[in-house]
C-alpha positions as a Markdown table, in Angstrom:
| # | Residue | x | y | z |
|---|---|---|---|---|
| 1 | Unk | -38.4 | -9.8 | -0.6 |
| 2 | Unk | -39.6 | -7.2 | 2.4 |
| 3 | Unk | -37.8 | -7.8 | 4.8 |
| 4 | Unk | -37.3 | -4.9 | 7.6 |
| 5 | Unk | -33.8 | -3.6 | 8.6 |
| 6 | Unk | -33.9 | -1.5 | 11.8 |
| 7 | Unk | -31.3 | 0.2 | 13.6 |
| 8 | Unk | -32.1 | -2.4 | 16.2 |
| 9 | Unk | -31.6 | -5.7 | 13.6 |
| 10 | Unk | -28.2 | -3.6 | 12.3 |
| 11 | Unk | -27.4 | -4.1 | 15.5 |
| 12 | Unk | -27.7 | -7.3 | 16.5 |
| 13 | Unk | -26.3 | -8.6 | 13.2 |
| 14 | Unk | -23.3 | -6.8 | 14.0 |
| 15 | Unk | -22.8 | -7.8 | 17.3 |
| 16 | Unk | -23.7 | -11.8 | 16.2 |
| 17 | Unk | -21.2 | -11.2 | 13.4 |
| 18 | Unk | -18.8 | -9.8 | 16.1 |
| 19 | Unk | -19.0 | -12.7 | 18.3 |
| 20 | Unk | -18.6 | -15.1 | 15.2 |
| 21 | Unk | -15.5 | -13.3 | 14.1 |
| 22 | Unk | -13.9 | -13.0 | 17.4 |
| 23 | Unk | -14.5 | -16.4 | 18.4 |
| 24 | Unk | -12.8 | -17.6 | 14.9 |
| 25 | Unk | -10.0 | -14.9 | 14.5 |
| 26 | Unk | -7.6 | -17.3 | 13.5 |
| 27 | Unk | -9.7 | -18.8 | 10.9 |
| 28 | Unk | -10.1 | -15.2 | 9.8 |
| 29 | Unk | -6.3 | -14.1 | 10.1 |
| 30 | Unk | -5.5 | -17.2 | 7.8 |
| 31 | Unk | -8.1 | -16.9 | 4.9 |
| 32 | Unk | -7.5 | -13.3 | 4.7 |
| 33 | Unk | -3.5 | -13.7 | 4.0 |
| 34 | Unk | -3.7 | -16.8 | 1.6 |
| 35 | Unk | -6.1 | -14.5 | -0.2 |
| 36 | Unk | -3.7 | -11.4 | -0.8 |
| 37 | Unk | -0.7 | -13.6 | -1.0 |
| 38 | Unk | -1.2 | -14.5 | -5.1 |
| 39 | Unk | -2.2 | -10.5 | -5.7 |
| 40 | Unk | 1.0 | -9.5 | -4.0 |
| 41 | Unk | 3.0 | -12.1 | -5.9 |
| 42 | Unk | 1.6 | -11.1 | -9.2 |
| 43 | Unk | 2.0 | -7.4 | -8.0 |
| 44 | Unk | 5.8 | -8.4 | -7.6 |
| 45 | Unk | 5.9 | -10.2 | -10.7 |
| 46 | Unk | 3.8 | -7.3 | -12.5 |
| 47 | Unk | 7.1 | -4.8 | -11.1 |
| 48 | Unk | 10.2 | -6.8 | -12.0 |
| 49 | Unk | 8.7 | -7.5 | -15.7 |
| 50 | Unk | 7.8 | -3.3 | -16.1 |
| 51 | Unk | 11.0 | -2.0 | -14.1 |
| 52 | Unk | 13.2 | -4.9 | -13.7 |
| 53 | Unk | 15.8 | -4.7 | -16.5 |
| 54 | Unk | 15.6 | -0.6 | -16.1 |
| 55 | Unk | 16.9 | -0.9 | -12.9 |
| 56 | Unk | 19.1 | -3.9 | -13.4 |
| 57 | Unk | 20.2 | -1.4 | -16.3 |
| 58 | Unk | 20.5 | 1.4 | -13.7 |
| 59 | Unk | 22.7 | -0.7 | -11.5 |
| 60 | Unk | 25.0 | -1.8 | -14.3 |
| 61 | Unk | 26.1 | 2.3 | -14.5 |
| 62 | Unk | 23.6 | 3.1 | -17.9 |
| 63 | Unk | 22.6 | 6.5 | -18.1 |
| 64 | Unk | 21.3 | 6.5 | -21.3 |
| 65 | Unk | 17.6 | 7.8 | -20.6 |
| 66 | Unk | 16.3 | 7.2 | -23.9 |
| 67 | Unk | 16.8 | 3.1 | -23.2 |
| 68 | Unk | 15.9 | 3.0 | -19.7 |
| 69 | Unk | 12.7 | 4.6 | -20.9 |
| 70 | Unk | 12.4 | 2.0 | -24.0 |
| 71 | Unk | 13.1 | -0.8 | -21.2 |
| 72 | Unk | 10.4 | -0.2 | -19.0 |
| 73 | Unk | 8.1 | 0.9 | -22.2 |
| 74 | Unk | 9.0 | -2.7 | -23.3 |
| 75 | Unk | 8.2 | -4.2 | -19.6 |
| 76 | Unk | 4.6 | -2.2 | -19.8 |
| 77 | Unk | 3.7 | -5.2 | -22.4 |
| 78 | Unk | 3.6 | -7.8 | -19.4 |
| 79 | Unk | 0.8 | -5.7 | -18.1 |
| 80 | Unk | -2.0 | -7.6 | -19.9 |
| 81 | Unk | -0.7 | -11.1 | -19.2 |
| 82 | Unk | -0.6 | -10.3 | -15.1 |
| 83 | Unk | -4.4 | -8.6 | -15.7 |
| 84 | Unk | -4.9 | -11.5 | -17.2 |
| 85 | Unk | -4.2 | -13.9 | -14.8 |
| 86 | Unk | -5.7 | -11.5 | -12.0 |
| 87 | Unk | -8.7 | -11.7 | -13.4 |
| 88 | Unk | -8.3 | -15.6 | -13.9 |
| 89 | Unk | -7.7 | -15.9 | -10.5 |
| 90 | Unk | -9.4 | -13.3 | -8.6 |
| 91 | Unk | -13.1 | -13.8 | -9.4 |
| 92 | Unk | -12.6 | -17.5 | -8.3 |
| 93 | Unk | -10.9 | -16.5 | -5.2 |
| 94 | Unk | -13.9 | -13.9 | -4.2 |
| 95 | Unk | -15.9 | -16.4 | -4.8 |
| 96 | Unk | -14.2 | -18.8 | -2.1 |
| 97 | Unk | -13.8 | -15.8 | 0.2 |
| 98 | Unk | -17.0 | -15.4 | 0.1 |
| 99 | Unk | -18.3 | -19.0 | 0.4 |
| 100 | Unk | -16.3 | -18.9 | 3.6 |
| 101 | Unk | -18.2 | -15.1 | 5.4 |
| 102 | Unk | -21.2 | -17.1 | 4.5 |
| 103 | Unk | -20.7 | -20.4 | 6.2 |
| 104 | Unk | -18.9 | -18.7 | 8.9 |
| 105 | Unk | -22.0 | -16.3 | 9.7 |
| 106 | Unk | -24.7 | -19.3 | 9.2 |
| 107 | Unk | -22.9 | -21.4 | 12.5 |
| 108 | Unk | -20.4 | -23.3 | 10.2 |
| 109 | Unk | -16.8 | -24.3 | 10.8 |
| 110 | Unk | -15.1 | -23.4 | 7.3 |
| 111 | Unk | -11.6 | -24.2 | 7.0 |
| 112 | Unk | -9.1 | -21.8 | 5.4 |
| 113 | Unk | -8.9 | -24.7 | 2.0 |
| 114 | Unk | -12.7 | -22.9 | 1.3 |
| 115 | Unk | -10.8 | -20.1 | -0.4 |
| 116 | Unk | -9.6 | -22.5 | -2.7 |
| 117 | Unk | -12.6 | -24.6 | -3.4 |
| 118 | Unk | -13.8 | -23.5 | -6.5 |
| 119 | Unk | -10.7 | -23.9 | -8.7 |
| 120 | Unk | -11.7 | -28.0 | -8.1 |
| 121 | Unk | -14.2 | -27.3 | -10.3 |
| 122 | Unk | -13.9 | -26.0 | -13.8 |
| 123 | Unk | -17.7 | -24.4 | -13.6 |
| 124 | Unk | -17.0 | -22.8 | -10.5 |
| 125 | Unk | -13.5 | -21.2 | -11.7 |
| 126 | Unk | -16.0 | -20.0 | -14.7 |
| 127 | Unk | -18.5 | -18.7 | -12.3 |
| 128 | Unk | -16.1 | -16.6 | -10.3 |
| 129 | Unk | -14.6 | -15.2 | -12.9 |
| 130 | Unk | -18.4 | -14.7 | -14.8 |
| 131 | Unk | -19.3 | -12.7 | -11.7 |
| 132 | Unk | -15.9 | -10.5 | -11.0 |
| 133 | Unk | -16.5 | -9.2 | -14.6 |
| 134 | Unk | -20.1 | -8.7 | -14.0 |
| 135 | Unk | -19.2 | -6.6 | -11.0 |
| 136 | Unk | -16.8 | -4.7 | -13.0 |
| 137 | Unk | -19.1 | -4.1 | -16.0 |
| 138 | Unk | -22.2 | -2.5 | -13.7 |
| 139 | Unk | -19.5 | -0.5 | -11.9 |
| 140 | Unk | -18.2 | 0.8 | -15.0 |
| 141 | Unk | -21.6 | 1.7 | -16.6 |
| 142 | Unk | -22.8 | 3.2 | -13.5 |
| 143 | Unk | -19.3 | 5.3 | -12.8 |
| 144 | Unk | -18.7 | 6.2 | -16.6 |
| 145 | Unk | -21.4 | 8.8 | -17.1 |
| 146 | Unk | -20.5 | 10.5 | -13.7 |
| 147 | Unk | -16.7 | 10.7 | -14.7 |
| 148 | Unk | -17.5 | 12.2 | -18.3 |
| 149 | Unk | -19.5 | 15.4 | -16.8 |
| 150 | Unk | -16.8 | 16.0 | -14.4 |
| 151 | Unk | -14.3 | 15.8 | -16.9 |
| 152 | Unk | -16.1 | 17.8 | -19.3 |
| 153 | Unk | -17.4 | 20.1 | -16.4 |
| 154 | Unk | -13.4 | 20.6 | -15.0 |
| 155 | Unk | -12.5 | 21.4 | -19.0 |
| 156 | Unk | -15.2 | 23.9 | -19.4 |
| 157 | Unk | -14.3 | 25.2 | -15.8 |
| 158 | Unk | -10.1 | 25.2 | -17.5 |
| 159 | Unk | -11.1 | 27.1 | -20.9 |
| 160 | Unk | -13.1 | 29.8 | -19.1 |
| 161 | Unk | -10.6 | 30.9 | -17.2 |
| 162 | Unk | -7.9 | 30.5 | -19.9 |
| 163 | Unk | -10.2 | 33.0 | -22.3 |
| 164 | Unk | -10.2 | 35.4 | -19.0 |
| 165 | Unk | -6.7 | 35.4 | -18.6 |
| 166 | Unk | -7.1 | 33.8 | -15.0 |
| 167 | Unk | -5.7 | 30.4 | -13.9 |
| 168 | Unk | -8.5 | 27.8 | -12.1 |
| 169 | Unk | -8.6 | 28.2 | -9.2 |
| 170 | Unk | -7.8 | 25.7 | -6.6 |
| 171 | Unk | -11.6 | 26.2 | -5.4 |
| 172 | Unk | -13.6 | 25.7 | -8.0 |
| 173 | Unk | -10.7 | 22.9 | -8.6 |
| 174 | Unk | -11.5 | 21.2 | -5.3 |
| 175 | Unk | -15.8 | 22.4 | -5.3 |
| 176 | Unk | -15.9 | 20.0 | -8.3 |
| 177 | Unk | -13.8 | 17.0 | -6.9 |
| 178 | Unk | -15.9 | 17.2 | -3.8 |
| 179 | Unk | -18.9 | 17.1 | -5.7 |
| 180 | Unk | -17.3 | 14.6 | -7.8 |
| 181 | Unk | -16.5 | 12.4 | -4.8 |
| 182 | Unk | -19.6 | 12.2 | -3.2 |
| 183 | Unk | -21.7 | 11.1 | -6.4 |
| 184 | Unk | -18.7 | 8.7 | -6.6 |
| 185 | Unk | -19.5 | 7.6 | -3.0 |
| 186 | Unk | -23.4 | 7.4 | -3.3 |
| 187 | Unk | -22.9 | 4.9 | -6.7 |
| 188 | Unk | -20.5 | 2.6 | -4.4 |
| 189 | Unk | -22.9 | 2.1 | -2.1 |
| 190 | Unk | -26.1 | 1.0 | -4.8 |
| 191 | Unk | -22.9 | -0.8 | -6.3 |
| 192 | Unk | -22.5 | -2.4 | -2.7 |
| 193 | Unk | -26.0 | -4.3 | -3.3 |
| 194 | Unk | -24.9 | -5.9 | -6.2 |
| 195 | Unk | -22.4 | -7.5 | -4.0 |
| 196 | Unk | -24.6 | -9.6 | -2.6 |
| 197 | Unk | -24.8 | -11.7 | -5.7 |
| 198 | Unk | -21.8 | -14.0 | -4.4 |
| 199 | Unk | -24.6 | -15.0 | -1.8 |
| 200 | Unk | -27.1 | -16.3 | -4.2 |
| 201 | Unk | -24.7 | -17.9 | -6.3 |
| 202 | Unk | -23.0 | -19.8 | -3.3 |
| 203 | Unk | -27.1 | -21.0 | -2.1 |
| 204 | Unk | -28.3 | -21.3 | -6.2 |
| 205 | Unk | -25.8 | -22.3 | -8.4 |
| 206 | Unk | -27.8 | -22.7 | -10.8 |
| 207 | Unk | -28.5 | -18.9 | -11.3 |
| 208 | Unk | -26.0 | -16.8 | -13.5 |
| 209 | Unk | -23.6 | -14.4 | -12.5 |
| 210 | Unk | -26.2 | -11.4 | -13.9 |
| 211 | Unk | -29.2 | -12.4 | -12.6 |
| 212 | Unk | -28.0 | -13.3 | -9.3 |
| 213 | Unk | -26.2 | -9.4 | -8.8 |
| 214 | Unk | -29.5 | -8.1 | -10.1 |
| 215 | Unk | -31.8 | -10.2 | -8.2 |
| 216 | Unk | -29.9 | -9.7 | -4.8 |
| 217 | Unk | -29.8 | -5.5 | -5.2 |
| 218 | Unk | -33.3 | -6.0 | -5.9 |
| 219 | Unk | -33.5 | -7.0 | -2.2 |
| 220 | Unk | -32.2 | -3.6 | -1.2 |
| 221 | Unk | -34.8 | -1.4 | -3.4 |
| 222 | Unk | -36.1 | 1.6 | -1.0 |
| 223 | Unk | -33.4 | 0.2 | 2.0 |
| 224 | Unk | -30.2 | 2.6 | 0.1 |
| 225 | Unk | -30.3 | 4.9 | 2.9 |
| 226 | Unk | -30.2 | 2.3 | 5.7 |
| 227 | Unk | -27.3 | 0.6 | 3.4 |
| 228 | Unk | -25.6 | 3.7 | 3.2 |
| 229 | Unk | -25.8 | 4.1 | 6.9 |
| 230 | Unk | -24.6 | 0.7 | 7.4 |
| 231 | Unk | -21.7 | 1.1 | 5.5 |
| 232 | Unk | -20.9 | 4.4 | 7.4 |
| 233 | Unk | -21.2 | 2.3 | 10.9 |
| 234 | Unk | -18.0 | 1.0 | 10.3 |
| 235 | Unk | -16.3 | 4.2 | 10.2 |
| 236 | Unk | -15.0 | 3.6 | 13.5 |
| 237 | Unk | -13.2 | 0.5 | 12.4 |
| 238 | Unk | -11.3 | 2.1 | 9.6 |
| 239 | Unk | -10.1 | 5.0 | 11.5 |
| 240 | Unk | -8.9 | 3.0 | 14.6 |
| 241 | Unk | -7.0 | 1.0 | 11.4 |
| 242 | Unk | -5.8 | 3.8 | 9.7 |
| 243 | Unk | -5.0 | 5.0 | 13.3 |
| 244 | Unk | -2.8 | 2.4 | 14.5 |
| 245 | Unk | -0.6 | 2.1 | 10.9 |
| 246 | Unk | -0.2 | 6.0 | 11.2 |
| 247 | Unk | 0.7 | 5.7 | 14.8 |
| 248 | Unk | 3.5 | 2.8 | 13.8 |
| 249 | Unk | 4.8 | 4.7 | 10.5 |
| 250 | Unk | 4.9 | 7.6 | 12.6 |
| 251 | Unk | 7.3 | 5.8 | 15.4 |
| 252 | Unk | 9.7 | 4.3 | 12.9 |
| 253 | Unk | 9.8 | 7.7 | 10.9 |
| 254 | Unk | 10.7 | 9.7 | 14.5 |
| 255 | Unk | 13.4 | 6.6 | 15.0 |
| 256 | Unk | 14.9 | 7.0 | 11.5 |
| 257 | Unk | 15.6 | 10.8 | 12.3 |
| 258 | Unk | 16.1 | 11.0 | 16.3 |
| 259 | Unk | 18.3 | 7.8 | 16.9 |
| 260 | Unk | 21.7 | 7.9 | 15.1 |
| 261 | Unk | 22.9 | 4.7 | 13.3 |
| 262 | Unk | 21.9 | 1.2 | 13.2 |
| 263 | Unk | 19.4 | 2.2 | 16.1 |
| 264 | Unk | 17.1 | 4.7 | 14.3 |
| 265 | Unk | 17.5 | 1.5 | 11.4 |
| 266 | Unk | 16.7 | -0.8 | 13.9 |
| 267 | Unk | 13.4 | 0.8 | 15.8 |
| 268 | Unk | 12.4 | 2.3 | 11.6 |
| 269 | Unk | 12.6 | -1.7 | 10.7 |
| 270 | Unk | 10.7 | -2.8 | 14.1 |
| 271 | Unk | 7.6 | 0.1 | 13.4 |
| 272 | Unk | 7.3 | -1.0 | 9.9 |
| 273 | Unk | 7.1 | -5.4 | 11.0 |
| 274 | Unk | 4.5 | -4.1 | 13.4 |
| 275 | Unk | 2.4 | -2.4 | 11.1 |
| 276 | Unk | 2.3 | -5.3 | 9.2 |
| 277 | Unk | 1.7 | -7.6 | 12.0 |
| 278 | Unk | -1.2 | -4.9 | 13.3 |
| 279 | Unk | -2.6 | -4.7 | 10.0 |
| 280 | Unk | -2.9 | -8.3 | 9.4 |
| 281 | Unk | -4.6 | -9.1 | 12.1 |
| 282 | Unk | -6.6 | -6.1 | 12.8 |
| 283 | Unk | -7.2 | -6.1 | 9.1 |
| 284 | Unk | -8.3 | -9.4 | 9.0 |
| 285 | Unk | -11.1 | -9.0 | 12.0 |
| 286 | Unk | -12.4 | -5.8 | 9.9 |
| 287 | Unk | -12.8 | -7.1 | 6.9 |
| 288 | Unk | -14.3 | -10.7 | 8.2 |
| 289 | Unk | -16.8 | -8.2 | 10.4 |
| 290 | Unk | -17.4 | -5.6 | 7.6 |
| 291 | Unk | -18.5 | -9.0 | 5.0 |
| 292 | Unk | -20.4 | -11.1 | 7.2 |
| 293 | Unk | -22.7 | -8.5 | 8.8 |
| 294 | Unk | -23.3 | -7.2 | 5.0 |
| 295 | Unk | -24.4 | -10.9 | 4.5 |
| 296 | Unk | -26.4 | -10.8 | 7.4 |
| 297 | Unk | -28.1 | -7.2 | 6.4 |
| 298 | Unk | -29.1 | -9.2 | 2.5 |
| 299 | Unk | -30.5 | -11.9 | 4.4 |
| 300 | Unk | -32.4 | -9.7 | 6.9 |
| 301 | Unk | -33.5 | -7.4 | 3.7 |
| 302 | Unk | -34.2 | -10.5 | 1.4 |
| 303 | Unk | -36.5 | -12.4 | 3.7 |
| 304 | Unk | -40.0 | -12.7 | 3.5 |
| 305 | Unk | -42.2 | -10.3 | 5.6 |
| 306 | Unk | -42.6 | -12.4 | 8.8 |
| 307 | Unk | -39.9 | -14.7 | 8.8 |
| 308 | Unk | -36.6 | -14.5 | 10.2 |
| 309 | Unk | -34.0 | -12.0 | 8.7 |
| 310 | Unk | -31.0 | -14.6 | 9.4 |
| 311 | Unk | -30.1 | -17.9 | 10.7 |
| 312 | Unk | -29.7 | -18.8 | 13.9 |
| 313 | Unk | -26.2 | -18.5 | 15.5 |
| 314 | Unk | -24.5 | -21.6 | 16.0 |
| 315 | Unk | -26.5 | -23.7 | 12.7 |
| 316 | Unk | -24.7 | -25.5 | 10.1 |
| 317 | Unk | -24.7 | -23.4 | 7.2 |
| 318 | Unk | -28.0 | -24.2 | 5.8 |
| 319 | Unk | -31.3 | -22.2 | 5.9 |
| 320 | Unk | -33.0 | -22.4 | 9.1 |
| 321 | Unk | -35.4 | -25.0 | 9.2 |
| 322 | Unk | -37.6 | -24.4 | 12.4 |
| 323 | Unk | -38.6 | -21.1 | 11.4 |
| 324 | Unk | -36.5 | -19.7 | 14.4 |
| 325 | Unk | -34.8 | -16.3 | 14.5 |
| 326 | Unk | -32.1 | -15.0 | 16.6 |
């Protein structure tokens, strides 16, 4: 697995990916909300059972903080049964997600029941869930060692001033959370290539959920810096994103404290329906664009010197057969 990646080949997977998207927005927009939709139900779910009889006790006139505090310490036990079923669901549903990017970049038509594909299958429902927690495990090992020197580093940093009679300061504070951050950021990205492991299990099922995250970051070995600068090309995205929620927050906010009444209500209730609205479907394009052109980059970076980094455009979801590139 040689495979080149040049600024040029970023590019035109991006702008195939682009096209792809674009062309299938709705297919995108759809997929993307009946994937949130069971995390912000269990979310909900997840609140009522850790604050719901606290506030119902709230609203009933208690002000007896000692049980409101025992309420929502005993609503704090429902914690582990919604992980639970997070994690039941959620490596299942990745895997469907990403079954979907996949066939969507290689030409295919996917519908939006893909997401939902591999709970027909009790092997599948196993898989996804095999590789959410395989995922979470390298993260962990890789993030752990990092997050014990800064802790360590930020208590040193603590006691030394405290034997000097001083106070940290804000600083030395914020010297070591920057540093922090950016060893944070550089692991996310090598953690990135392990990502690519939904690929190979949705072309070999056969493989397991750890040897297909090790074999695809394999791929990327001596190709981190153009990953890291492929992740940073979508900057632009996330900011016009960010941009546009800010922009809408920012209009209701202004609403709420120029317009008196029901009409600052009313244009505070109309910003925050358009974020939503903007979000979702901006949102959607992002992410769909952001997935499929990282498929695209592991199939560029996995392919043999000489042949073609990634299927033609319009093909049925399957490996190119005629040896053709795009």
């Amino acid at each position: 697995m040689n495979g080149e990646f040049t600024a040029q080949a970023r590019k035109e997977v991006k702008r195939a990916c682009r096209k792809r998207v674009t062309g299938n927005w709705g297919r995108c927009i759809g997929i993307q909300v009946l994937y949130t939709l069971p995390f912000i139900l269990l979310a909900l779910i997840l609140y009522i059972a850790v604050f719901g009889r606290a506030v119902s006790m709230i609203a009933r006139g208690y002000v007896d903080e000692y049980r409101i505090g025992l309420a929502v310490m005993q609503g704090m036990n429902s914690i582990w049964v919604v992980l639970f079923f997070m994690l039941l669901i959620g490596g299942p549903l990745q895997y469907g997600i990403m079954q979907f990017y996949i066939r969507l970049r290689r030409g295919g038509e996917p519908g939006v029941g893909t997401l939902f594909a591999p709970f027909t299958a009790l092997s599948s429902v196993w898989m996804g869930i095999r590789m959410a927690c395989c995922l979470f495990f390298r993260a962990l090992l890789w993030k752990i060692g990092p997050t014990v020197v800064y802790t360590v580093l930020l208590m040193m940093a603590a006691v030394n001033a405290a034997l000097s009679g001083r106070v940290l300061s804000d600083g030395t504070a914020l010297l070591l959370g920057l540093l922090y951050g950016v060893v944070i950021f550089l692991i996310d990205v090598k953690l990135t290539a392990y990502q690519a492991g939904w690929v190979l299990l949705c072309d070999r099922k056969e493989d397991s959920a750890w040897d297909a995250a090790a074999n695809a970051s394999r791929a990327f070995k001596g190709k981190y810096g153009r990953l890291l600068v492929f992740q940073l090309s979508f900057i632009g995205w996330y900011l016009l994103l960010a941009g546009v929620l800010l922009l809408c927050f920012g209009i209701g906010a202004a609403g709420a404290v120029l317009l008196p009444g029901a009409m600052g209500a009313a244009v505070c209730v109309a910003a925050v329906v358009a974020a939503l609205c903007l979000y979702i479907v901006l949102g959607s394009f992002v992410t769909a664009y952001v997935n499929m052109s990282f498929i695209g980059m592991y199939e560029a970076v996995a392919a043999p010197a000489g042949a073609p980094g990634f299927p033609p455009e319009g093909g049925d979801g399957s490996a190119p057969q005629d040896g053709s590139g795009q």
